[in-house]
C-alpha positions as CSV (number, residue, x, y, z in Angstrom):
1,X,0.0,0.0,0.0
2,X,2.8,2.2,0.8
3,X,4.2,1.3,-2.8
4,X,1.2,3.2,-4.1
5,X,1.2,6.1,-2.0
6,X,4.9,6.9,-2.7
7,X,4.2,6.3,-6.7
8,X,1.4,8.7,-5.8
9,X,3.9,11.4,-4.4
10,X,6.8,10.9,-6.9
11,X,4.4,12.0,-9.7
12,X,3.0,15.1,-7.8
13,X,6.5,16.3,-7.3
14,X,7.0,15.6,-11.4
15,X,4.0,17.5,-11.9
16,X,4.8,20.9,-10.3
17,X,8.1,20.1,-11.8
18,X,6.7,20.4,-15.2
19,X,4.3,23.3,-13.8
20,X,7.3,25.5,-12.1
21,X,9.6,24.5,-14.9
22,X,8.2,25.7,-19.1
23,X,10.6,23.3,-20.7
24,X,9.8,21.7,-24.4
25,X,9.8,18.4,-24.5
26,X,12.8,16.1,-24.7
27,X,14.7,19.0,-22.8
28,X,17.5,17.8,-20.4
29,X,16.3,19.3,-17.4
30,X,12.8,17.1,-18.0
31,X,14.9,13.9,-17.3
32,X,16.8,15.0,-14.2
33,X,16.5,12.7,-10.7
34,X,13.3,13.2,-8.4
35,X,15.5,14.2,-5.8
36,X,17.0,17.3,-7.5
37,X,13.3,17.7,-9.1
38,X,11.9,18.4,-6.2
39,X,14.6,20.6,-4.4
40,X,14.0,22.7,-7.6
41,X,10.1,22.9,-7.0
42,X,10.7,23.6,-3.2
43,X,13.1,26.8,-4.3
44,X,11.1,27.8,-6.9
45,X,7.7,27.9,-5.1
46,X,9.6,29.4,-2.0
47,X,10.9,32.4,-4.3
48,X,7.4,32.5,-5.3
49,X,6.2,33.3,-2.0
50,X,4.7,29.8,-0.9
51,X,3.3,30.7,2.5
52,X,4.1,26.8,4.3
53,X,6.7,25.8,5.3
54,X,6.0,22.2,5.8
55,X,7.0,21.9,1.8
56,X,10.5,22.8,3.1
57,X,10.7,20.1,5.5
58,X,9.6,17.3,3.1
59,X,11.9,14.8,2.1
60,X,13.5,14.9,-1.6
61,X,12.8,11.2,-2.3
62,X,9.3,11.4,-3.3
63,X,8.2,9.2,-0.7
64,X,6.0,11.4,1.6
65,X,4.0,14.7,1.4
66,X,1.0,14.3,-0.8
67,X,-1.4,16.3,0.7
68,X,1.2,18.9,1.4
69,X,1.8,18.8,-2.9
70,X,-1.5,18.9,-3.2
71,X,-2.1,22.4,-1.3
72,X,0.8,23.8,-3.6
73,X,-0.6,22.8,-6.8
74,X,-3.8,24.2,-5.3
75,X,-2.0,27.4,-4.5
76,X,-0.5,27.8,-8.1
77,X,-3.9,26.9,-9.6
78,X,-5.2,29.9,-7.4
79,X,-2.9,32.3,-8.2
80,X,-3.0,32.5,-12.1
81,X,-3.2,31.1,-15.5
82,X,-1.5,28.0,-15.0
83,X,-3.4,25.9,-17.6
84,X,-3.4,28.0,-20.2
85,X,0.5,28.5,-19.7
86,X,0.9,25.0,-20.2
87,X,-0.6,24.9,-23.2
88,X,1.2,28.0,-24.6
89,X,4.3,25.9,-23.7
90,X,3.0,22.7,-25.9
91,X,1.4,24.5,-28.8
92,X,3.4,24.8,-32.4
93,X,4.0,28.8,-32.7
94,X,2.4,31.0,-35.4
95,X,4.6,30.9,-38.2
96,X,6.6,27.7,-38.1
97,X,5.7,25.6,-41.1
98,X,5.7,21.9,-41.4
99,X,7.1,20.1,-44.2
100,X,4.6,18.5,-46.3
101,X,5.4,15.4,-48.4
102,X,5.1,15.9,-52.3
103,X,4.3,12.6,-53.0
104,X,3.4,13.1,-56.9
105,X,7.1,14.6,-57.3
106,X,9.0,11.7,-55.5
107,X,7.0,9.2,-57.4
108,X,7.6,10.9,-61.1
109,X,10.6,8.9,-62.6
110,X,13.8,10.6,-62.8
């Protein structure tokens, strides 16, 4: 049961990781250990003003502080646009073009 719990925690932590932290995807910092993960989401949430302390005093592992994640990803929710950041972040921007395939000009002999 405790298995669960901590699989539970671990992907909170990833998740305000993601929300703290506008990377593309495949970025490097997207891959780095839980541990440094979620002293990054501690600092960043402290130098956001996150009023509890009890998020400091968490351990790094991922293994306890659910509820406690819970109340910050509340708190960031509260606070602003968070959502619609995210999808900003995964969007294709105005402009870029994608390479279409000209089939009838790869299939014409020569």
């Amino acid at each position: 049961m405790s298995g669960q719990r901590g699989d539970w925690t671990s992907a909170l932590w990833q998740l305000l990781f993601r929300v703290l932290s506008p990377l593309p995807a495949g970025n490097a910092l997207a891959s780095l250990a839980l541990e440094v993960q979620a002293r990054l989401v501690k600092s960043a949430l402290c130098s956001q003003g996150y009023p509890r302390l009890a998020l400091a005093q968490l351990p790094e592992d991922g293994s306890q502080g659910s509820r406690e994640l819970l109340l910050a990803l509340s708190w960031l929710l509260a606070r602003g646009p968070v959502p619609e950041q995210m999808l900003a972040q995964a969007r294709v921007p105005l402009g870029d073009e994608m390479t279409v395939c000209q089939c009838e000009a790869l299939a014409s002999p020569g």
